[in-house]
C-alpha positions in Angstrom: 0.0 0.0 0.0 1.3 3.4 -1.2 1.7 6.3 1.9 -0.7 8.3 0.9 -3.7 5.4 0.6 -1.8 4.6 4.3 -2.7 7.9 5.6 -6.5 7.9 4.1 -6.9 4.4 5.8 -6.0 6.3 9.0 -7.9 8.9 8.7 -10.7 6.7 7.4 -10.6 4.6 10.5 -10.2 7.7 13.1 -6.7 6.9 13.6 -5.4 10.2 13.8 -5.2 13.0 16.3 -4.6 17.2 16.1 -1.6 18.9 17.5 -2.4 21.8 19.7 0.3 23.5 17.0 -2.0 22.1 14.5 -5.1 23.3 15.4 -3.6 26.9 16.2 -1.9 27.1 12.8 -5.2 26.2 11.3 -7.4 28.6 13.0 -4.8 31.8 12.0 -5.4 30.7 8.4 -9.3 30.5 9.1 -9.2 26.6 8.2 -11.0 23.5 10.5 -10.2 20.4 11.2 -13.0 19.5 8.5 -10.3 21.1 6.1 -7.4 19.1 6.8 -9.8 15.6 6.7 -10.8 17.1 3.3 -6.9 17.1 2.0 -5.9 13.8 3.8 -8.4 11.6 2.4 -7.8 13.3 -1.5 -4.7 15.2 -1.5 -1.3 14.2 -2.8 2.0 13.7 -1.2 4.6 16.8 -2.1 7.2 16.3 0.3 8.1 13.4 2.3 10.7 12.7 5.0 11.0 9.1 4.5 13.5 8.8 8.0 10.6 10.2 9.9 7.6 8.9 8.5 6.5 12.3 8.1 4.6 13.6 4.8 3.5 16.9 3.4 -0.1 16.2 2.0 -1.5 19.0 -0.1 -5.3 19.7 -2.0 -8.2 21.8 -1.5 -9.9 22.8 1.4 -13.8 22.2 1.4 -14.0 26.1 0.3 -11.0 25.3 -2.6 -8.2 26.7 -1.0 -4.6 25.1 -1.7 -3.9 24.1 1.4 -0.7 21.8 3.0 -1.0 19.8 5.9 2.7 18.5 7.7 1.6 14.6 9.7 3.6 11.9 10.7 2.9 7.7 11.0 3.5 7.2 14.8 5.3 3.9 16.1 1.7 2.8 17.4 0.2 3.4 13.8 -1.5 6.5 14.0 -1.3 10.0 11.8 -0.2 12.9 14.2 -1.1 15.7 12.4 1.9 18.1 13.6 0.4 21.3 11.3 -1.6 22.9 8.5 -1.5 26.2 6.2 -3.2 28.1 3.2 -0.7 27.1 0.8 -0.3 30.9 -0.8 
């Protein structure tokens, strides 16, 4: 299984959790966590950091902004979603 359909099974399943970074970072860019569902389940990969397990996932916001959302595949095989941004 590719990374990204990894991370749309763990969002699919509720296997993932918000940072308080994340949610912060969201909110100044007037985004939800509906959003960055929206982009993990049909976005693309842009950036990875293979070492880490940590991707960059970017698509549209439910209002079709470009946005990017930094996560991470934890040990225990969940996505830590570390941040998320109006990619200008």
């Amino acid at each position: 299984m590719g990374r990204v359909n990894a991370i749309r099974e763990l969002v699919l399943h509720g296997l993932y959790y918000f940072t308080d970074h994340a949610l912060a970072e969201l909110e100044n860019d007037n985004l939800d966590e509906f959003d960055a569902e929206t982009v993990l389940l049909h976005g693309k990969i842009r950036r990875s950091w293979p070492r880490e397990l940590k991707y960059e996932v970017v698509g549209q916001s439910n209002d079709k902004r470009r946005i990017g959302i930094i996560c991470r595949i934890t040990k225990t095989n969940k996505l830590r979603i570390i941040t998320g941004y109006e990619d200008k």
